[in-house]
C-alpha positions as CSV (number, residue, x, y, z in Angstrom):
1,X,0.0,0.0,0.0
2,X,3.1,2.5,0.4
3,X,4.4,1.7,-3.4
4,X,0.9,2.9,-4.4
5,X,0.6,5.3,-2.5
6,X,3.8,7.0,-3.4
7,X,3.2,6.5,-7.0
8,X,-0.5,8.7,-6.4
9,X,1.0,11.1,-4.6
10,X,4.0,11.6,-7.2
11,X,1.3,12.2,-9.8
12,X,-0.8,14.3,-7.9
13,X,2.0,16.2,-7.3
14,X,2.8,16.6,-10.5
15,X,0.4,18.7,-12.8
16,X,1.5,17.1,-16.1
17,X,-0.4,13.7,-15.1
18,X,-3.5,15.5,-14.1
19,X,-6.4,15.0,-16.8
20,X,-8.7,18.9,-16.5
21,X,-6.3,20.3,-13.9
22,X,-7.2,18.2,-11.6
23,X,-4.7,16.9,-9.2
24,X,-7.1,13.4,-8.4
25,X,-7.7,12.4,-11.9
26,X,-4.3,10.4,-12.8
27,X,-6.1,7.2,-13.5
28,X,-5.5,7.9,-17.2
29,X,-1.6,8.8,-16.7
30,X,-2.1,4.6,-15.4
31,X,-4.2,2.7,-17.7
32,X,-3.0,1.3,-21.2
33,X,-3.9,2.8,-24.6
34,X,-6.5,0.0,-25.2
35,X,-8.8,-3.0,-23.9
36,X,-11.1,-0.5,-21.5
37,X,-14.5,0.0,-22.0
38,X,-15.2,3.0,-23.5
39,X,-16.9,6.1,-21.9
40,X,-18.4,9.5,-22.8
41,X,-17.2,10.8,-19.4
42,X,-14.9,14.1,-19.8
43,X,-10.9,12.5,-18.3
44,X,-12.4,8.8,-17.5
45,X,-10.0,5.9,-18.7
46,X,-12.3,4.8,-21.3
47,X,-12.7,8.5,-22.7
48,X,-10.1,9.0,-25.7
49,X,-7.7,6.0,-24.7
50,X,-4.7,7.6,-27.0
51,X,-4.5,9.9,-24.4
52,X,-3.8,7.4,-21.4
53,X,-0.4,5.8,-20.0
54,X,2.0,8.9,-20.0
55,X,3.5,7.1,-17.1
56,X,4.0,3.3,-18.9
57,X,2.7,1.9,-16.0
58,X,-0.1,0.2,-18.7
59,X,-2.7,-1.2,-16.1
60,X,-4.8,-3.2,-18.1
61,X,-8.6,-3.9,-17.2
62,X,-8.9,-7.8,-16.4
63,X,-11.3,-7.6,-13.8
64,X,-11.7,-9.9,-10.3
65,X,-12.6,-13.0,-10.1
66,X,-15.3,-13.2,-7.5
67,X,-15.5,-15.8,-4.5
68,X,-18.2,-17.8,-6.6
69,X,-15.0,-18.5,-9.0
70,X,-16.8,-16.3,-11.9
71,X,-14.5,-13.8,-14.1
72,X,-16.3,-10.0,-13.4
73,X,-16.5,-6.5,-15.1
74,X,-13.4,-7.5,-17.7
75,X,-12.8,-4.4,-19.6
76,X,-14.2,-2.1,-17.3
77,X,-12.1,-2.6,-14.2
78,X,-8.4,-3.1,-13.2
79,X,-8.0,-4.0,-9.4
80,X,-4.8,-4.9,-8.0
81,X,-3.7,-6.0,-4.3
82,X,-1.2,-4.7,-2.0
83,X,0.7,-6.9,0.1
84,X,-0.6,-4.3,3.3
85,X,-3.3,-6.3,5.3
86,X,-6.4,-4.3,7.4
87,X,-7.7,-6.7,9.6
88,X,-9.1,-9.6,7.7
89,X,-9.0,-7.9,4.6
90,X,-6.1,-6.3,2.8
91,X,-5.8,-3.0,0.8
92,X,-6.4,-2.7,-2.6
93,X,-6.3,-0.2,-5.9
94,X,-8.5,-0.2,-8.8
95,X,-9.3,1.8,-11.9
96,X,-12.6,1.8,-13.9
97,X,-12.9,2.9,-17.3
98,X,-15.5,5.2,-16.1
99,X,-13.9,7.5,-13.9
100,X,-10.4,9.0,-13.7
101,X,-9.0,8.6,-10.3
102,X,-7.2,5.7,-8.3
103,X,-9.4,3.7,-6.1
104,X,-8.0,3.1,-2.5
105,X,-9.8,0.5,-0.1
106,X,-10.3,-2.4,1.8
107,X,-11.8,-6.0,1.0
108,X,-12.0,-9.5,2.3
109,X,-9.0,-11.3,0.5
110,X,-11.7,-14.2,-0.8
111,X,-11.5,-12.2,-4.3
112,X,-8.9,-12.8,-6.6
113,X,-7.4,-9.4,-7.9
114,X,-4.1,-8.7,-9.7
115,X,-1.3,-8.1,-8.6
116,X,1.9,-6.1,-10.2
117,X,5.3,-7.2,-9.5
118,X,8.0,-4.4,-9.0
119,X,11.9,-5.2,-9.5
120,X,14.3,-3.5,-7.0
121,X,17.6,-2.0,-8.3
């Protein structure tokens, strides 16, 4: 949770990842140049996709799989853990095509998100 959070705060921080001036709406600056659903939403992910990934981080919108074992909302959602637990549950980050900030929160670890591997130096 402290990788992500860093790497949102970096881009909020830094105007040139902002989509309308605003410092929350980085989740383009994240998300790959294709596979989201579309949206007619001003600076969502699916909005104009050529304009998304000035970062190269290319999250990608594979969805979760659910505790029923059943694939959901491919295309419109990218969800990945962090390795930080709360409680019983652990934190997590997610992007949907329709919006254009960074999701922060908690769930029970039953689901099966993504997760992004980071090399050290």
């Amino acid at each position: 949770d402290n990788e992500f959070t860093a790497l949102t705060d970096y881009l909020s921080a830094n105007s040139e990842y902002w989509c309308g001036g605003v410092s929350t709406q980085i989740g383009k600056a994240l998300a790959s140049t294709a596979n989201w659903d579309t949206s007619a939403n001003a600076c969502a992910i699916g909005n104009d996709q050529s304009l998304n990934n000035l970062t190269g981080f290319t999250a990608l919108p594979p969805g979760y799989r659910a505790t029923s074992g059943s694939l959901c909302v491919v295309g419109s959602d990218g969800l990945w853990w962090s390795s930080s637990p709360s409680g019983s549950a652990a934190w997590r980050r997610g992007l949907n095509s329709s919006l254009s900030s960074v999701l922060r929160n908690t769930t029970s670890q039953a689901y099966g998100y993504s997760v992004r591997c980071l090399l050290g130096p």
